[in-house]
C-alpha positions as CSV (number, residue, x, y, z in Angstrom):
1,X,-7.5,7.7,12.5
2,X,-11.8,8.1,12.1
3,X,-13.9,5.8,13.8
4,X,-14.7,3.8,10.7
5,X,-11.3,4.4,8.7
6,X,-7.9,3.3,9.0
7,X,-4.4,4.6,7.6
8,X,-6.1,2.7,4.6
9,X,-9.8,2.6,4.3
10,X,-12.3,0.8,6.2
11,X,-11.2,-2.6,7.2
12,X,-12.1,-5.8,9.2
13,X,-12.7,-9.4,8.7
14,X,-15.7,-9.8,6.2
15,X,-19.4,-10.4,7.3
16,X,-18.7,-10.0,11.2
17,X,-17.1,-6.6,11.2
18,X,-17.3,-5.6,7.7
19,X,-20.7,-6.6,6.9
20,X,-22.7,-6.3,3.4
21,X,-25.1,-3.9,5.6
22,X,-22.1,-1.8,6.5
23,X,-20.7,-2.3,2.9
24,X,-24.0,-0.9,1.3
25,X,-24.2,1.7,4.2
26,X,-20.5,3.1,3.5
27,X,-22.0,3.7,0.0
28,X,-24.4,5.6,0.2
29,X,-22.3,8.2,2.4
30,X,-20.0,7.9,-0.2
31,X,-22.5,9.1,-3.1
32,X,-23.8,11.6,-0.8
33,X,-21.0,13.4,-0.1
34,X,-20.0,13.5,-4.0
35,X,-24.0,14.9,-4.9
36,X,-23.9,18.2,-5.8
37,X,-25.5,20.4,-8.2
38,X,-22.7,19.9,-10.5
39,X,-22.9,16.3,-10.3
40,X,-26.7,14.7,-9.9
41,X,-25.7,11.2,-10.7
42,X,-21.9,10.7,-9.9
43,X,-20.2,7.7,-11.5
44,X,-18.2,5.4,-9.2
45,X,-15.8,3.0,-10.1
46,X,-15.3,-0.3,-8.4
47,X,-12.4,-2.7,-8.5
48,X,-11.6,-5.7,-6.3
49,X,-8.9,-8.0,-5.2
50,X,-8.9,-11.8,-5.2
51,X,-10.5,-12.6,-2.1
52,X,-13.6,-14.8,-1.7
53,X,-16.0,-11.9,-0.1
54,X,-14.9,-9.7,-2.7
55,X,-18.5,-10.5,-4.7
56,X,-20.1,-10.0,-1.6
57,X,-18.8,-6.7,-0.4
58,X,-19.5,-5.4,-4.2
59,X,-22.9,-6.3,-4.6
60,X,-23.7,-4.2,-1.3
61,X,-21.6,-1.7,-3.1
62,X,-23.7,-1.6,-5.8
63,X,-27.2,-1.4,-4.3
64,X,-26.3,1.2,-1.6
65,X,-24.6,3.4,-4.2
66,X,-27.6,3.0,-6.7
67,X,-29.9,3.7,-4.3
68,X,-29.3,7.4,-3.9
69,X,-28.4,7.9,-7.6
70,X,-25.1,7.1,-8.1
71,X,-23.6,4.7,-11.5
72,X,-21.6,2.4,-11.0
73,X,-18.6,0.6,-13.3
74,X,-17.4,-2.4,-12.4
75,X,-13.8,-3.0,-13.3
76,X,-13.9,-6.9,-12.2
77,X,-10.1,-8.3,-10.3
78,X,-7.3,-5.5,-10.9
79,X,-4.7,-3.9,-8.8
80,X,-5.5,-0.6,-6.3
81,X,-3.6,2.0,-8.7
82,X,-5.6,0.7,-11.6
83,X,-8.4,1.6,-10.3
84,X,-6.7,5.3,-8.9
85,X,-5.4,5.4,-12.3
86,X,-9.1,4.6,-14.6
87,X,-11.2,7.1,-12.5
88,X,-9.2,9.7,-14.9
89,X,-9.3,7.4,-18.0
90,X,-13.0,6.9,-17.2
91,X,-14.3,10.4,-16.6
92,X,-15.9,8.9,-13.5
93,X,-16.1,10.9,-10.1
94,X,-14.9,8.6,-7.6
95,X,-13.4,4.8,-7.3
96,X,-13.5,2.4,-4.8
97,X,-11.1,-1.0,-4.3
98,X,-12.7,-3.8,-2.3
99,X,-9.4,-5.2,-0.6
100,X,-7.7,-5.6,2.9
101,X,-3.7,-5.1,0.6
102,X,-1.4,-7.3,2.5
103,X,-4.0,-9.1,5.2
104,X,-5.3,-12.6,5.8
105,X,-7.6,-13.9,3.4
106,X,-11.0,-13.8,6.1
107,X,-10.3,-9.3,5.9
108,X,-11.5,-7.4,3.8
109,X,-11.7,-3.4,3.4
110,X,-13.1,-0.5,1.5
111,X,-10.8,2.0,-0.3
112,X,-12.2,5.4,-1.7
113,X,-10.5,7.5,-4.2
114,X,-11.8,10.7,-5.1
115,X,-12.0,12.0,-8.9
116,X,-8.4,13.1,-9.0
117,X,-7.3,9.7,-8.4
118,X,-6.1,10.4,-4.6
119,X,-7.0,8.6,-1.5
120,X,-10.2,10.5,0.1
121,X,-8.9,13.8,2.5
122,X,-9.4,12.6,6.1
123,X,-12.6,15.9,5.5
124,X,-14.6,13.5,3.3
125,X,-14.2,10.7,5.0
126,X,-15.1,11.7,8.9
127,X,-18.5,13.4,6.5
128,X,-19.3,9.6,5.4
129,X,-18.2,8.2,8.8
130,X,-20.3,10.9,10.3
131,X,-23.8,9.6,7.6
132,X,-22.6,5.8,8.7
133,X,-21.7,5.8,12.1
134,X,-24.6,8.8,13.5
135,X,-27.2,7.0,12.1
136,X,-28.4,10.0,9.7
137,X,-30.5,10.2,7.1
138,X,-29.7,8.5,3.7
139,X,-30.5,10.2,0.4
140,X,-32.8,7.5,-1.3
141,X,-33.5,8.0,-4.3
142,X,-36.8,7.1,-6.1
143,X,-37.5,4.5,-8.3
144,X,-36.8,7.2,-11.9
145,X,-33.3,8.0,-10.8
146,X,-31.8,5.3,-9.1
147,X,-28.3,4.5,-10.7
148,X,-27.1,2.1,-13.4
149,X,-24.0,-0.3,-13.4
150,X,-22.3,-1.0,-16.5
151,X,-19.5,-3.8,-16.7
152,X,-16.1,-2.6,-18.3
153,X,-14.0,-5.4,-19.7
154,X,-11.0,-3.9,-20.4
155,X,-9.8,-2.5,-17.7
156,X,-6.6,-4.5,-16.4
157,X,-5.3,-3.9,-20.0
158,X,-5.5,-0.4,-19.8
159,X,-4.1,-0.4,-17.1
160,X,-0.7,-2.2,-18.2
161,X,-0.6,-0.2,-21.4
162,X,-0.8,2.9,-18.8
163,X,2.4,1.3,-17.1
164,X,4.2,0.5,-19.9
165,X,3.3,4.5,-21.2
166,X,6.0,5.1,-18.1
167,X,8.9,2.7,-18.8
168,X,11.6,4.5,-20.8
169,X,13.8,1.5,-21.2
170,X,12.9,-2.0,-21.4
171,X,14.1,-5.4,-19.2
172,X,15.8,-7.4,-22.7
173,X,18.0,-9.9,-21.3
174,X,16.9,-10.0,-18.4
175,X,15.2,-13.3,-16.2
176,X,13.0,-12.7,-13.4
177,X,10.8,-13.9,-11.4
178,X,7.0,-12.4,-10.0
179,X,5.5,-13.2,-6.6
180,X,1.8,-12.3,-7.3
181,X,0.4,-13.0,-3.8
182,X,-2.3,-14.8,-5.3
183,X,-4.1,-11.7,-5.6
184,X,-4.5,-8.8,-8.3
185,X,-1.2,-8.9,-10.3
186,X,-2.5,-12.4,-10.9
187,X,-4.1,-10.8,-13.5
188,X,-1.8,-7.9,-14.9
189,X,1.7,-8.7,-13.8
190,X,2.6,-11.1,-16.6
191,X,1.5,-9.6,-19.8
192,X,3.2,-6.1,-18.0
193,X,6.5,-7.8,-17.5
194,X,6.2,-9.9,-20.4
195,X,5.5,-6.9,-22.5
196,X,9.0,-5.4,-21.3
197,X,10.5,-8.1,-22.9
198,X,11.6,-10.0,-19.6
199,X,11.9,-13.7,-19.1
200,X,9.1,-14.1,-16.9
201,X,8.7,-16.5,-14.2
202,X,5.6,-16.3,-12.5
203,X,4.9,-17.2,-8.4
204,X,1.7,-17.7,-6.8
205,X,-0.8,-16.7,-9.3
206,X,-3.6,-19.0,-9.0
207,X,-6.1,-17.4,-6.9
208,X,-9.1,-19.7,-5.1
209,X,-10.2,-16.8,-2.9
210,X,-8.2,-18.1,0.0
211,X,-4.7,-18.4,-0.7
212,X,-4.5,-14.7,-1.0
213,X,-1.2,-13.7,0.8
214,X,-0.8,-17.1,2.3
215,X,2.8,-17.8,2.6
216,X,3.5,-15.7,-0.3
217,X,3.2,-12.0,-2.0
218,X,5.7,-9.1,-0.5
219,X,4.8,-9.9,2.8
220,X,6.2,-13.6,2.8
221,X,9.8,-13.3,0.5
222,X,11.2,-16.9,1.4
223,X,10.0,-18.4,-1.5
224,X,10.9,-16.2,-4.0
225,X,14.7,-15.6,-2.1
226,X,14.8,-19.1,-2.8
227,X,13.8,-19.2,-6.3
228,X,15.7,-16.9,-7.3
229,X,18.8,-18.3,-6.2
230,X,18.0,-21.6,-7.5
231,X,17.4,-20.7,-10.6
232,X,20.3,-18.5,-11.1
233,X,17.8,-14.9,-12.0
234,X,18.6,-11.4,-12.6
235,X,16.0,-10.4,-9.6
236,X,12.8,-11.3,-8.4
237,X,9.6,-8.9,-7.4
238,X,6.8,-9.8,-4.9
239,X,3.5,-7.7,-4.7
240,X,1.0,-8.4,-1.9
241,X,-2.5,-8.4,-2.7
242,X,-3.8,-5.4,-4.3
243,X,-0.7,-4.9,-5.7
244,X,-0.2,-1.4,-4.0
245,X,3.5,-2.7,-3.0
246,X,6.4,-4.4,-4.1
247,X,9.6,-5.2,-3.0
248,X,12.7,-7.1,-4.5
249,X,15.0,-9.8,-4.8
250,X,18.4,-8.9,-5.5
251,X,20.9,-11.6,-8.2
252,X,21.7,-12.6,-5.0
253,X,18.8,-13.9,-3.6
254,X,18.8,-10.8,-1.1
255,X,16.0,-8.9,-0.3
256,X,15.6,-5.8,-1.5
257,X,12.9,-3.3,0.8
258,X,11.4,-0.2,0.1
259,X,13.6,2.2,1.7
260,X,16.6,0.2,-0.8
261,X,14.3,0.7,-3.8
262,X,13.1,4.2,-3.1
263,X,16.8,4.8,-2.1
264,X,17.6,3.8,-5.6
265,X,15.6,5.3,-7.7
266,X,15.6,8.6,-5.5
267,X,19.7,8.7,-6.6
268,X,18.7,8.0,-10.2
269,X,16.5,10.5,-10.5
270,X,19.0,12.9,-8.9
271,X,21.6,11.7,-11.0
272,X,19.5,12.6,-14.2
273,X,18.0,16.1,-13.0
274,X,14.4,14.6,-12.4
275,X,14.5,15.1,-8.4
276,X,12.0,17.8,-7.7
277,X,13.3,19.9,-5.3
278,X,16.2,17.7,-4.2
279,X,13.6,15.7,-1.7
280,X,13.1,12.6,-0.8
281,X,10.1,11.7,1.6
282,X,9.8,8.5,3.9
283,X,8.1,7.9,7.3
284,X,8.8,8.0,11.2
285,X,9.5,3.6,9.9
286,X,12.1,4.4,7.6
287,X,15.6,3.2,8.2
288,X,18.1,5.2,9.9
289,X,20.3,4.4,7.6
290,X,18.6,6.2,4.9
291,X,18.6,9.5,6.4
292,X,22.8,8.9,6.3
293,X,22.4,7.9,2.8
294,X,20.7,11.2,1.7
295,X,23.2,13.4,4.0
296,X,25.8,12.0,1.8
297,X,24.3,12.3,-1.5
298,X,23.2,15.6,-1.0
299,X,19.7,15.2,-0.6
300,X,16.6,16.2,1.8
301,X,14.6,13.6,3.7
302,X,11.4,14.7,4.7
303,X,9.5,12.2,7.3
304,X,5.7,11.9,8.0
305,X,3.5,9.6,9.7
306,X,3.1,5.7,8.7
307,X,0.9,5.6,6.0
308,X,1.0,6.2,2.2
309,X,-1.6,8.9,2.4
310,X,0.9,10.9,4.5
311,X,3.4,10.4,2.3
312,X,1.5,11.3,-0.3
313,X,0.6,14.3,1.3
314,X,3.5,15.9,1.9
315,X,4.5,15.3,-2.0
316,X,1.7,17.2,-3.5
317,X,1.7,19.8,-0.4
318,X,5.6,20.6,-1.3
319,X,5.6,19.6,-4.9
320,X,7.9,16.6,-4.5
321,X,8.4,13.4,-6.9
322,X,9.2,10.4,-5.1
323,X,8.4,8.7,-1.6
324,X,7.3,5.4,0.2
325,X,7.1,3.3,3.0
326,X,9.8,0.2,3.6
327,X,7.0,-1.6,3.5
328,X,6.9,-1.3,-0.3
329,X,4.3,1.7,-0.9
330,X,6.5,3.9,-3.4
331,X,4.7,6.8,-5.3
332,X,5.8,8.2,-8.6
333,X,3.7,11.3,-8.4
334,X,4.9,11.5,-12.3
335,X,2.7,8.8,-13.0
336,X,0.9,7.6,-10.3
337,X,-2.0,9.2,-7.4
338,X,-1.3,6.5,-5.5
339,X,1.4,3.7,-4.5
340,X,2.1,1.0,-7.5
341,X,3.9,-2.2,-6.9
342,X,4.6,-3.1,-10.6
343,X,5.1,0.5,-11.6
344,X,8.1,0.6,-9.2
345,X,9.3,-2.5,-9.8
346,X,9.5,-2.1,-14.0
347,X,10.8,1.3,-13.1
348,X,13.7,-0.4,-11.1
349,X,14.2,-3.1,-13.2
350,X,14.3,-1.0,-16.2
351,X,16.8,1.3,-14.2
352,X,19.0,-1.5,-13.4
353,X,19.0,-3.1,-17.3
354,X,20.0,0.9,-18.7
355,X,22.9,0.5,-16.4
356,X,24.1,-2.2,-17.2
357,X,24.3,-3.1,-13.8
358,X,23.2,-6.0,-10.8
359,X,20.9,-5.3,-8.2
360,X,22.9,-6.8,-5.6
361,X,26.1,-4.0,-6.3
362,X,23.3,-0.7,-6.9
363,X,22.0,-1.7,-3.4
364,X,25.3,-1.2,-1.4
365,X,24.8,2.6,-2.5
366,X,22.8,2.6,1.0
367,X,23.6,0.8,4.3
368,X,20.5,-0.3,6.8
369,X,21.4,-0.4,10.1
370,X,20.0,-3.3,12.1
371,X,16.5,-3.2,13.1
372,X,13.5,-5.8,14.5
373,X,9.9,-5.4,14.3
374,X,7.5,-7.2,16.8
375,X,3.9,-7.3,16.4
376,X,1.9,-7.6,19.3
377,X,-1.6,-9.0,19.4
378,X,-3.8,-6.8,21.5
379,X,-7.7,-6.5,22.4
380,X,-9.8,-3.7,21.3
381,X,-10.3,-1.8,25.0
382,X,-6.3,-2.2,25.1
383,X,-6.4,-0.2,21.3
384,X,-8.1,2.7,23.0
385,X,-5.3,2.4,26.6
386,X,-2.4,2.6,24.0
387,X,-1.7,6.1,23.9
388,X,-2.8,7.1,27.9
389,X,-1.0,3.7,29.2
390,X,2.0,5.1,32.1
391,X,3.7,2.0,32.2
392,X,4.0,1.7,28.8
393,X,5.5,5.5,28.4
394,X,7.9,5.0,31.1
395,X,9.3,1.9,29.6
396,X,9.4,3.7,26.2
397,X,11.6,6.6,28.0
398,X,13.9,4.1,29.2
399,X,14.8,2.5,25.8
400,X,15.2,6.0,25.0
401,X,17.6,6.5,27.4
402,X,19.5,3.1,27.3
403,X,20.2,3.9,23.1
404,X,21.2,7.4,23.4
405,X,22.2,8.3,19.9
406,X,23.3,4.9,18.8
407,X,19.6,3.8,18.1
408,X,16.1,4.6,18.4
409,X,12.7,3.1,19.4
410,X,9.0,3.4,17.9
411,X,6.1,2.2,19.1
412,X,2.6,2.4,17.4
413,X,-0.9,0.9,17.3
414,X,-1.2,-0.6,13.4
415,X,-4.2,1.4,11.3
416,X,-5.0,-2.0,9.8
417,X,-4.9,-4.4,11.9
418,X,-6.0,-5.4,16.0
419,X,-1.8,-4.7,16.8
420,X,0.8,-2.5,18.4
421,X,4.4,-2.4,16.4
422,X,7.5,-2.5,18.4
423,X,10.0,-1.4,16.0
424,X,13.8,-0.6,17.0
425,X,17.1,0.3,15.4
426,X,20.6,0.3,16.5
427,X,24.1,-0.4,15.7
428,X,24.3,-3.1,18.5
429,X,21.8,-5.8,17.0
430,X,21.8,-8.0,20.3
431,X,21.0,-5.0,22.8
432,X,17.8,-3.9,19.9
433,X,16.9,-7.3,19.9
434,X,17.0,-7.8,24.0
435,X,14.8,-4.6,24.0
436,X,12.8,-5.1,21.8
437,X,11.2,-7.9,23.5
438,X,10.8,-6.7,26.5
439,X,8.8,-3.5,25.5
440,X,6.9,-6.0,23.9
441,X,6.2,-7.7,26.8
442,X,5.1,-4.9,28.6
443,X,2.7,-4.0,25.6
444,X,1.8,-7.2,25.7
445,X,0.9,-7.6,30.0
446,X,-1.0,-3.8,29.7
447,X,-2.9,-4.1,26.3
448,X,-3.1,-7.9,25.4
């Protein structure tokens, strides 16, 4: 992890850490780094979530990118991938998405595709923290060649009729529901799903700039585990608030995670010849009971690191197809650069209706053992202490001990957000549970 970016772009809570100064700042690095004698006057797209410094964060966008040449198109409210997706569409050079995903409302963040489509190399991105953060000399342009910004209109469509391209089978008959977060499938999600001829039932998607991800979106499934079972549905989907993940309700009214969905779709695709390489890839997060699921379907797990540019990584490095976070990142490298929440979920959906099947039976074709997360809050200075922290260690090694091979513990600072992630497994949820809070509390006395 850089000094300005995360696991997943720059990020911090809007006007006190990420400030229009440092907005504008971030780019021109950006343009800079793209300048070359091939391309004088690179084209940037730029694409924003729901939240109310959104505006704010793109007009300092704009000017710092114009003022060392760069044009700029502004795709207005869409999801992440769309924007991944139109840099290609487009003929532009780069994209960037003004949005903090799954965080509070008062975050915001700065995510930089190159003109692939992919998340920027970790290369490109130390060069613009390197312009930002060492204080070196910005390319200003004068007043002949500063950039231009054009306003495209129709860019969530195309990015729904790129989504539907995808879907080989569509959801008739079937009733569902859609958890928008309040955020950018607020403005794609229904005409996608609708379009699939589903019976669409849309959540949260009235937007004010402040209910993003309140109580709501893939990060908060009560309400739609409840609304699906009250109204008697097929399944439910939630996205959080770019619309990067999704995860599922099953007929049920049980939640469906990533691991389940990528689980899934990873066996249909096997089932079908479509598996590249017979390889599944996860991260260090993923259930244990996923590695047991691909030992007995015949299939390889690879793991990386936490973080769907790692995942990502490892697909195009080794030529894979599918992989994801539980969290709900899942890349279809046949169709997508970058993690899509409604891609997956019409591709599951439309899995499950060309079966002729319920969620709630496909999912028992992978058991999750127990697990608990705690997040706990600590202060910058104890950010830095994480990883040289004794106590800490020691306490880590005797978890390690204590499960033996019946379990396992992880612990990790978060690349988003001010927080270290306890995170255990185990057969024996009571013992995980007991343990779990304890190494939190020594995380918490050391770092908090």
């Amino acid at each position: 992890m850089g000094r300005l970016f995360g696991t997943d772009g720059a990020r911090g809570v809007a006007n006190t850490e990420l400030t229009p100064e440092l907005a504008m700042n971030i780019g021109k690095a950006a343009a800079m780094v793209l300048i070359s004698d091939e391309v004088e006057h690179p084209t940037f797209l730029i694409g924003k979530d729901t939240r109310l410094s959104g505006d704010m964060i793109e007009g300092a966008l704009i000017a710092g990118l114009c003022s060392v040449g760069a044009n700029v198109k502004l795709l207005g409210v869409v999801p992440t991938p769309a924007v991944a997706y139109l840099i290609g569409k487009y003929n532009a050079d780069a994209g960037i998405m003004i949005s903090a995903s799954h965080n509070p409302f008062e975050y915001n963040g700065i995510k930089i595709f190159s003109g692939e489509g992919f998340k920027l190399p970790d290369d490109l991105e130390e060069e613009i923290e390197s312009i930002v953060l060492d204080h070196k000399a910005y390319a200003v342009v004068d007043h002949h060649d500063i950039g231009s910004v054009e306003y495209v209109t129709t860019a969530a469509d195309d990015y729904v009729e790129h989504v539907l391209s995808t879907v080989e089978y569509d959801l008739s008959g079937m009733r569902i529901a859609l958890d928008c977060s309040n955020g950018s499938s607020s403005v794609t999600a229904e005409k996608l799903f609708s379009s699939l001829n589903a019976e669409v039932h849309i959540l949260h998607a009235e937007p004010d700039g402040r209910n993003i991800n309140d109580n709501c979106g893939s990060t908060h499934m009560e309400s739609l585990m409840q609304y699906v079972r009250d109204n008697g549905l097929d399944a439910g989907l939630a996205f959080d608030g770019d619309a990067d993940r999704c995860l599922a309700v099953d007929d049920k009214g049980e939640l469906v995670d990533g691991d389940y969905i990528i689980a899934i779709c990873a066996a249909d695709l096997k089932s079908r010849g479509k598996l590249r390489r017979n390889t599944v890839v996860g991260t260090v997060m993923t259930n244990m009971g996923f590695n047991k699921f691909c030992e007995l379907n015949g299939m390889h797990f690879v793991s990386t690191n936490v973080g769907d540019r790692y995942v990502l990584e490892a697909m195009l490095r080794e030529g894979y197809n599918i992989g994801g976070e539980q969290s709900g990142h899942v890349i279809f490298l046949d169709y997508a650069t970058t993690g899509d929440g409604q891609l997956t979920g019409a591709h599951l959906l439309s899995l499950i209706n060309r079966r002729e099947a319920k969620l709630s039976s496909i999912a028992t074709l992978m058991q999750r053992y127990p697990q608990i997360l705690v997040n706990v809050r600590i202060t910058d200075d104890g950010k830095r202490h994480f990883y040289t922290d004794k106590e800490i260690k020691r306490h880590i090694r005797e978890i390690e001990r204590t499960l033996g091979d019946d379990g396992r513990i992880l612990v990790r600072v978060s690349g988003t957000e001010p927080l270290v992630r306890v995170m255990l497994e185990g057969e024996d949820y009571p013992m995980i549970e007991r343990l779990a809070h304890e190494m939190a509390d020594v995380v918490r006395e050391r770092l908090g």
